[in-house]
N, C-alpha and C positions, 0 to 999 in steps of 0.2 A: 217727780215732785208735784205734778199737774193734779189737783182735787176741781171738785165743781165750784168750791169757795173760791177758784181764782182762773175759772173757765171763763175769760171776758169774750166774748167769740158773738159770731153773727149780727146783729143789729147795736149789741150792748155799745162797741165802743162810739157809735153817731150818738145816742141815748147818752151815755157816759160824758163824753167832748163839748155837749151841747147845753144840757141840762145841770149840768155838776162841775164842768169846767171853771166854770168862771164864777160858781158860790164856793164854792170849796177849795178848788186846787189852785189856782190862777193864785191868791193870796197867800197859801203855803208856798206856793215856788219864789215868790218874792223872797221872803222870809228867808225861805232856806238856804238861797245863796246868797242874800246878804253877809251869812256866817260862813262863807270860803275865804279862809284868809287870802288877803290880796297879793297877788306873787306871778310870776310867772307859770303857768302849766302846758307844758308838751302835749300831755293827754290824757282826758276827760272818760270816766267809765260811765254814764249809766244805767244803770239797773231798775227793774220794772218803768219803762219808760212809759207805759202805755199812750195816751192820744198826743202825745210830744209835748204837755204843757211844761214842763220843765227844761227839756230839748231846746224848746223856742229859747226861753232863756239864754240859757248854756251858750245857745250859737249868737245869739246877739251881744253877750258880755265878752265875749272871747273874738279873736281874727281867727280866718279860716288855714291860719300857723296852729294852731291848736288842735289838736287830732281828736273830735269828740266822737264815742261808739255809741249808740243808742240800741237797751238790749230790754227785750220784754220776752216771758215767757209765753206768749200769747201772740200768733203774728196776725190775726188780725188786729189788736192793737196797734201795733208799733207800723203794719201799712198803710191804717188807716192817719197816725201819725205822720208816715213820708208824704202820702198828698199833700200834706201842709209845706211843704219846706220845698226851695229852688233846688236844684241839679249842684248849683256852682256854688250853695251853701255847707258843703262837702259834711253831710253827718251820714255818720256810716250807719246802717241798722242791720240788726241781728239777732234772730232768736237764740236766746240761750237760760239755760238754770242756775238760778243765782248758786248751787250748791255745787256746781260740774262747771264753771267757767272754762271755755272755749280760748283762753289766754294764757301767753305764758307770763311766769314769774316777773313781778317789777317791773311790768308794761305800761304802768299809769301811775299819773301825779294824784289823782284824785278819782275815787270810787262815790257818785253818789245817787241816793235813791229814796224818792219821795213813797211813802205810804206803800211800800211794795213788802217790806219784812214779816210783817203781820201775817203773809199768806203763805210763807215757808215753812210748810211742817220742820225741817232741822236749820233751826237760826244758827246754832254753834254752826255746823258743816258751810252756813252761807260767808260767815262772819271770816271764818276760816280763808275761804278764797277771797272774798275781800281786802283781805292781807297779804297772802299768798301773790296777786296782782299787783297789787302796792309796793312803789319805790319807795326806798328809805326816806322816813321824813313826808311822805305821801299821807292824805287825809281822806278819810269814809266822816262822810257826812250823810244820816238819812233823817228822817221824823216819821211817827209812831202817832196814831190816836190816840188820845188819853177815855177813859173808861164811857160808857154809855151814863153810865151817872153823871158827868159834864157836858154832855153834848146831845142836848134836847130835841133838836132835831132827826138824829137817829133813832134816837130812844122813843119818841112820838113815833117814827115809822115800824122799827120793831116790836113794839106793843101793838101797833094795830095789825100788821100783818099776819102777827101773831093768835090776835078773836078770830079769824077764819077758821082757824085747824082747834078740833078739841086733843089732838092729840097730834103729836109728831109734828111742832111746827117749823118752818124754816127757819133756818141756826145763823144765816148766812151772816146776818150783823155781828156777831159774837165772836167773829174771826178779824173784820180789821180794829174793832175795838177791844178785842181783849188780848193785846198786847202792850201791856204801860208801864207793867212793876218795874221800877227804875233800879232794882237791887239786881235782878235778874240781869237784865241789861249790861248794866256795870259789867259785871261778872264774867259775862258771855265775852262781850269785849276784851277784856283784860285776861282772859286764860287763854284768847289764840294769839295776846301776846301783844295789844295796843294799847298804848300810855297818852297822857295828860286828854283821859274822857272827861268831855264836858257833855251836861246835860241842859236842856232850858226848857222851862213853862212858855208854852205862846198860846194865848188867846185872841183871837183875830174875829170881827165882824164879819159874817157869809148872809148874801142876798143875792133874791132873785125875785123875777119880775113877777112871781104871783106864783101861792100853794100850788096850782095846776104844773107850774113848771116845775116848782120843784118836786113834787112826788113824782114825775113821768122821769124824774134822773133818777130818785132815788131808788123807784120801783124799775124799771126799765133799763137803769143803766148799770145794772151792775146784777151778778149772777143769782139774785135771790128771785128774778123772776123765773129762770129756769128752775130755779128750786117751787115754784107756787104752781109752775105749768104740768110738773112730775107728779104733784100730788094730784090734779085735778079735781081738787073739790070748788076749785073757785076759779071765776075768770078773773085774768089779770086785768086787766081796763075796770072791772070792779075793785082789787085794791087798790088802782090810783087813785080812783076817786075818793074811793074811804082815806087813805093817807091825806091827798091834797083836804079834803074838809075837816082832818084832825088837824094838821100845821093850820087850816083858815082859824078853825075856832081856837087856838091858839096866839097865832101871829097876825090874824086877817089873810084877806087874798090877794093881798100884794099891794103894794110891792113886799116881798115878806124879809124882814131885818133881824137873822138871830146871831148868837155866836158858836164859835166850835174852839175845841181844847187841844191841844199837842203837846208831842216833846219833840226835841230837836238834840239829837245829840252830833257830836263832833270826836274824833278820837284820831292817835296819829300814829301812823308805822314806825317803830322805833328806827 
């Protein structure tokens, strides 16, 4: 399943955790388990965990009666993730493919997974075991970017990374933002066989302490600098800087305050 669109490896996830944690993901993890119906759960699946911002959640809403797995396809992710977390916080971590889960049948109350589906070339085959894991009455809960056209931020970065190259330029954005079509979605869902999907618009405020920081996440923290270093027509620390002064002349140099768009869907194992 593994492509370079979701090769988070070497440096990316300190860069990813640090710089992007806490504008971007830190307020979708809120969000997104707000919407876990409230109930008892045995055990907790999730998927593309990477630097444990959602994990952290997980283990704090829940007692360590709760069997939470934390699975990323990428193990430097998900160890740079376990440094975060005590010994006696019992979250299990484990690499695995959202498409080939390492679990047997109806082993979990709840399957969920922040911004990780976008990066699965076969969503049916993931969606599949998503369910396949799921006890009856079990809920998959993940959220999805909505298009570069609502979310300024990326779209400022992918345009500009983009003037470097006259030709062949790096695609990397156009993978977790071009998964939104809510039809598709639907659909996917409901043909491996999960009922009463819900969808939701969340628009959320994302800040950070100044353009400098957040172009070093968005350039650095995530695989489209390995895509700018393969080409080598530019040095990367020269696209920070062009990103960070396209968000300054846009937002200023910080503190910089924009928004970002998502979906949030919900669905339940019959």
């Amino acid at each position: 399943m593994k492509s370079s669109s979701a090769a988070f490896h070497g440096l990316i996830p300190e860069y990813y955790d640090r710089h992007l944690g806490p504008a971007f993901f830190e307020p979708y993890a809120k969000d997104l388990l707000s919407r876990l119906p409230a109930r008892e759960y045995g055990a907790v699946l999730e998927l593309a965990c990477g630097t444990g911002i959602v994990t952290r959640q997980l283990r704090d809403r829940f007692s360590t009666e709760t069997r939470i797995v934390a699975t990323d396809l990428n193990r430097a992710m998900f160890e740079y993730a376990a440094r975060k977390f005590k010994a006696d916080e019992k979250v299990e971590w484990q690499e695995a493919d959202a498409t080939v889960l390492p679990f047997a049948e109806k082993e979990f109350d709840a399957v969920i997974c922040q911004y990780g589906f976008m990066f699965v070339p076969d969503k049916d085959a993931a969606f599949r075991e998503s369910y396949r894991v799921l006890r009856s009455g079990g809920v998959l809960l993940f959220n999805v970017w909505d298009s570069l056209e609502h979310n300024e931020i990326p779209r400022l970065t992918h345009q500009t990374i983009a003037s470097f190259f006259s030709q062949d330029p790096p695609r990397f954005y156009q993978v977790p933002f071009g998964y939104h079509d809510a039809g598709v979605i639907r659909q996917s869902l409901q043909n491996v066989g999960f009922t009463d999907v819900e969808s939701f618009v969340v628009k959320l405020p994302c800040r950070s302490p100044s353009a400098r920081d957040f172009a070093m996440g968005l350039v650095r923290g995530n695989p489209v600098a390995l895509e700018i270093e393969e080409r080598g027509n530019v040095d990367v620390d020269t696209v920070v800087k062009a990103v960070a002064d396209a968000i300054a002349k846009r937002f200023g140099n910080g503190p910089v305050e924009a928004t970002m768009q998502a979906f949030v869907w919900r669905a339940v194992h019959e």
